[in-house]
C-alpha positions as CSV (number, residue, x, y, z in Angstrom):
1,X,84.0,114.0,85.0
2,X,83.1,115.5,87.8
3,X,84.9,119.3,88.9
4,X,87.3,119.2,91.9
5,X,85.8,120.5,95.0
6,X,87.8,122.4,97.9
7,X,86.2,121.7,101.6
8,X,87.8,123.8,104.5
9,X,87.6,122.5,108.2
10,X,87.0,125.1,110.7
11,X,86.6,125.4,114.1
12,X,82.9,126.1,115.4
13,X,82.3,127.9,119.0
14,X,79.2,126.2,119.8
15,X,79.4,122.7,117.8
16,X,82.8,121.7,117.3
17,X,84.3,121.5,114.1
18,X,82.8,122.5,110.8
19,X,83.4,120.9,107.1
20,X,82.4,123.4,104.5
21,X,82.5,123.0,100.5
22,X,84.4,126.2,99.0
23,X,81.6,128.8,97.6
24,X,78.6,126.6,99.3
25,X,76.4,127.8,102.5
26,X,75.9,124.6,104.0
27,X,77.8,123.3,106.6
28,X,78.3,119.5,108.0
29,X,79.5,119.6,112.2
30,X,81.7,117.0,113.9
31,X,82.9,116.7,117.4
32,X,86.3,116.8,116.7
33,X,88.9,118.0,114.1
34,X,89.7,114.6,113.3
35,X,86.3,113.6,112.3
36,X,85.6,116.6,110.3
37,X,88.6,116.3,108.5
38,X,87.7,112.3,107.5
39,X,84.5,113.8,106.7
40,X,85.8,116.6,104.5
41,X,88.2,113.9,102.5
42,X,85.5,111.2,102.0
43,X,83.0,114.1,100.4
44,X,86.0,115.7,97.8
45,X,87.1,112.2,97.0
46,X,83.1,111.4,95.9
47,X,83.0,114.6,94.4
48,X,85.8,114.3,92.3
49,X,88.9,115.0,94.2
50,X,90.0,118.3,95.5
51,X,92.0,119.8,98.5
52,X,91.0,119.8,102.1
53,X,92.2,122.9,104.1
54,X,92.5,122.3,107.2
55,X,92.3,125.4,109.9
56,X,93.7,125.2,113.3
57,X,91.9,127.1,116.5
58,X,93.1,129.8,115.5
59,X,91.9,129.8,112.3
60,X,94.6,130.2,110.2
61,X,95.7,127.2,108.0
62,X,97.0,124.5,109.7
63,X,97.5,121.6,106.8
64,X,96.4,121.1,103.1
65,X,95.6,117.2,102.1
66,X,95.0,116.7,98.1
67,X,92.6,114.1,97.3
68,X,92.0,111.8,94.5
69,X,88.9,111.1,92.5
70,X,87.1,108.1,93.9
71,X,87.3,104.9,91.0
72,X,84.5,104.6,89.3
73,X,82.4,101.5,89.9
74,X,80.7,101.1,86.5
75,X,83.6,101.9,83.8
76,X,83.0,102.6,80.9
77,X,83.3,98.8,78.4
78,X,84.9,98.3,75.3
79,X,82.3,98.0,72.8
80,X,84.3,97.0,69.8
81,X,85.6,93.3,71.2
């Protein structure tokens, strides 16, 4: 099973919004705040679930969304029947 991964949504001066995975360097850019959050919930739900801070302007914490591990399209089959 894959580890829960935190992604914060900031603002960015010169390209918008930013999604960034907690601890990483690299950084994905979206026009608006509500496209880098859906961005930053459809990468911790394929990464196996986690929380999505989301940062206001300001850059202080505007809203928190937990998200669920995405279903797995090739579980695992009962080998004994």
């Amino acid at each position: 099973m894959a580890k829960k991964q935190n992604y914060h949504v900031t603002p960015d001066p010169q390209r918008g919004w930013a999604v960034k995975k907690e601890g990483g360097d690299r950084r994905t850019f979206a026009p608006t705040q509500k496209s880098a959050e859906k961005l930053a919930k459809q990468f911790a739900t394929k990464q196996g679930g986690g929380e999505v801070v989301i940062h206001g302007r300001d850059g202080r914490i505007r809203d928190k969304d937990t998200m669920a591990p995405a279903k797995d399209p090739f579980p695992p089959r009962d080998q004994k029947h």
